[in-house]
Backbone as a ProteinNet text record, in pm:
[ID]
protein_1_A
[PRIMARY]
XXXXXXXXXXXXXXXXXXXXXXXXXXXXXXXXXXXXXXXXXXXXXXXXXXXXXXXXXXXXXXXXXXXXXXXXXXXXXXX
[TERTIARY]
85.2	0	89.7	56.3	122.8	112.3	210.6	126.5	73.9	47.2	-79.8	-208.3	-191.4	-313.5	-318.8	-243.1	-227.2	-323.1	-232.7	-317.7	-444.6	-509.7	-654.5	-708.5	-683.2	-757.5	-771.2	-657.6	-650.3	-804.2	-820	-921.9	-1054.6	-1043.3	-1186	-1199.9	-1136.8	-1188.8	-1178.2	-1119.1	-1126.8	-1267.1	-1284.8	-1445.2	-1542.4	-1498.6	-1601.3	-1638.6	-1586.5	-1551.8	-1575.4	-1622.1	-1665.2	-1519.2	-1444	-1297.7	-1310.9	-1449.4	-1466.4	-1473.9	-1511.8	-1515.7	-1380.9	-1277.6	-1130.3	-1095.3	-1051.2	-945.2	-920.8	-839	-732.6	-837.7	-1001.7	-1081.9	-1109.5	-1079.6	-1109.5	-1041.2	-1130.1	-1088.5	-1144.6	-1084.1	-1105.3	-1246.1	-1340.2	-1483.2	-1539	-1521.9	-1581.8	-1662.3	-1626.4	-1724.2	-1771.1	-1887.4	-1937.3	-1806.7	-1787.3	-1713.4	-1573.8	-1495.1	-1376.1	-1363.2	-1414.9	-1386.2	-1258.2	-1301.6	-1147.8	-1133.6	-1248.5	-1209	-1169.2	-1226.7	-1209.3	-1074.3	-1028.2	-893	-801.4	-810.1	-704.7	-675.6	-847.3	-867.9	-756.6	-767.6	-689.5	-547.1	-480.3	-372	-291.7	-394.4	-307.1	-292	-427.6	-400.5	-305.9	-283.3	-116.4	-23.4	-2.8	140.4	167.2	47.2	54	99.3	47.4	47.8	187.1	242.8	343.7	417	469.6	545.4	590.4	581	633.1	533	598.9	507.4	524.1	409.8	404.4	410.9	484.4	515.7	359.4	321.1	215.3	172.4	264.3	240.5	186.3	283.3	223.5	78.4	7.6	-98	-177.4	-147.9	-250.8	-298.2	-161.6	-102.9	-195.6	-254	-272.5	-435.5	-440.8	-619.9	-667.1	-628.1	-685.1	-605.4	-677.6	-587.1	-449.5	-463	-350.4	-256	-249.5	-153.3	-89.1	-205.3	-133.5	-34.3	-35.3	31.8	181.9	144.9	276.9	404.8	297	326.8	381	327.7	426.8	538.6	557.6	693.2	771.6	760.1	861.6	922.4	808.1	848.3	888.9	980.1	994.4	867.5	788	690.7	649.3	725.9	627.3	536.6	418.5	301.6	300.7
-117.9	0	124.2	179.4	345.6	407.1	507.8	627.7	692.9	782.9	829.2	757	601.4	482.6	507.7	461.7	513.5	629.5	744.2	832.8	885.6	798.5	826	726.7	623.8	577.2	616.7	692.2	731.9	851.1	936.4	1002	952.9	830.9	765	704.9	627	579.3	676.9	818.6	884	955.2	1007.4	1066.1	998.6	887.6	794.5	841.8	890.7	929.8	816.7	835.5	820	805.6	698	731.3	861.1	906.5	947.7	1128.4	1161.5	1250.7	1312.7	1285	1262.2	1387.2	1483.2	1613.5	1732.5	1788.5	1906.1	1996.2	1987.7	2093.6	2052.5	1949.6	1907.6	1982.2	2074.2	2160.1	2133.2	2128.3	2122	2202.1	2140.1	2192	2220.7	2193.6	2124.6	1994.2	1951.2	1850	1785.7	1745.9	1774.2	1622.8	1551.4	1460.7	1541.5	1612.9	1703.8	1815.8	1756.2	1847	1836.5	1891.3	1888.9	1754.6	1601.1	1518	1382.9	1443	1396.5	1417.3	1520.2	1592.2	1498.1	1439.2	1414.2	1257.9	1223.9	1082.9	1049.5	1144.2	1141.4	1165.3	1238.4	1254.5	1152.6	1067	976.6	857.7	800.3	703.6	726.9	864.6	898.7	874.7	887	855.4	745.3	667.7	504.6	458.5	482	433.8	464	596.1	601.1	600.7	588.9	570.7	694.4	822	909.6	980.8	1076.1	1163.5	1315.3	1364.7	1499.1	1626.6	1740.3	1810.7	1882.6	1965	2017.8	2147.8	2244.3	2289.2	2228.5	2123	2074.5	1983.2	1960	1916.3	2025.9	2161.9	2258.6	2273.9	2285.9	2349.2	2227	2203.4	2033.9	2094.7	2151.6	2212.2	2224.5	2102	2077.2	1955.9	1888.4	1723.9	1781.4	1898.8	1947.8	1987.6	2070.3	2078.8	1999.9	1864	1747.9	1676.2	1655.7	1647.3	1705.8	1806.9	1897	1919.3	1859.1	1852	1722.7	1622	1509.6	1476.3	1589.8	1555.1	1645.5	1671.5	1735.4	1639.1	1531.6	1432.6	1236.3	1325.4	1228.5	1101.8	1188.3	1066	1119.1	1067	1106.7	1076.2	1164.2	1096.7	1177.9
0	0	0	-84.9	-112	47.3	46.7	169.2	110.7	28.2	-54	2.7	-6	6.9	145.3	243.9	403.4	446.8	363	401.7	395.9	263.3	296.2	345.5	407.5	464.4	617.7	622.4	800.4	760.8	669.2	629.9	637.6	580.1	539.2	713.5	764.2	880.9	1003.2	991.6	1160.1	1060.1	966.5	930.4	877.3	895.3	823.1	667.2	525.4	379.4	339	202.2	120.4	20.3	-47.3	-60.1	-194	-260.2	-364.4	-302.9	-186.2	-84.9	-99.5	-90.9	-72.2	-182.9	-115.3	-187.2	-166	-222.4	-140.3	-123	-117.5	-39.4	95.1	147.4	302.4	362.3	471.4	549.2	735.4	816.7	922.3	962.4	1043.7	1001.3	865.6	768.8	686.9	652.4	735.9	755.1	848.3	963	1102.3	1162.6	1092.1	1163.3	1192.9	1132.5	1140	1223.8	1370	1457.2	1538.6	1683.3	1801.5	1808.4	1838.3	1890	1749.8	1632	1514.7	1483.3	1477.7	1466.8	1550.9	1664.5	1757.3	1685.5	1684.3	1676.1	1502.4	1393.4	1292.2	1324.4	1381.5	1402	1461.9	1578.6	1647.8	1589.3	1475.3	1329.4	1230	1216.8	1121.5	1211.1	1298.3	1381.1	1428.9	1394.6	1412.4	1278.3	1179.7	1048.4	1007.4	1016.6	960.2	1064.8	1144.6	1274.1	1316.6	1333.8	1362.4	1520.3	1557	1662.7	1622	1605.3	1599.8	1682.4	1656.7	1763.2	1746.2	1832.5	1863.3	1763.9	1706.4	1631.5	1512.4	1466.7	1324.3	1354.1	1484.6	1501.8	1470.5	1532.5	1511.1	1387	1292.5	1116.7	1108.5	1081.2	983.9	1021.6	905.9	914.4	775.8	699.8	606	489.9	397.2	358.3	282.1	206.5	135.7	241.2	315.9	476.7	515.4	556.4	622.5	543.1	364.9	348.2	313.1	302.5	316.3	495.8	564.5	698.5	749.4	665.1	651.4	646	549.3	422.3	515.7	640.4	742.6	824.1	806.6	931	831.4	706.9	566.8	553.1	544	488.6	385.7	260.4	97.8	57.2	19.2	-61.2	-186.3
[MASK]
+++++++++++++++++++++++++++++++++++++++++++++++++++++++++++++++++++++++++++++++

């Protein structure tokens, strides 16, 4: 499985998506599942998936799917 593939599925299962749902307009509250506890619940499935831990800023920064991946690629995970 790609991380590209990884990464939306950490999408599809912390918001429960549609994999067709999926693109660089997902924005934090944008959609009622993408709140504070949605948010945590996604963040702590990326740092499982790809093995890393995130410092707290880039938890905040990560407020939307185009972000997160750019916020990745800090912590070398390419998609």
């Amino acid at each position: 499985m790609s991380n590209l593939d990884k990464y939306n599925q950490c999408f599809i299962g912390s918001f429960t998506l549609d994999e067709s749902a999926l693109n660089n307009n997902i924005e934090y509250n944008s959609i009622p599942e993408w709140d504070s506890i949605g948010h945590m619940a996604m963040v702590a499935e990326l740092e499982e998936v790809f093995d890393i831990s995130m410092d707290i800023d880039d938890i905040v920064e990560f407020s939307s799917y185009k972000k997160g991946i750019e916020i990745l690629k800090k912590y070398e995970v390419s998609i």
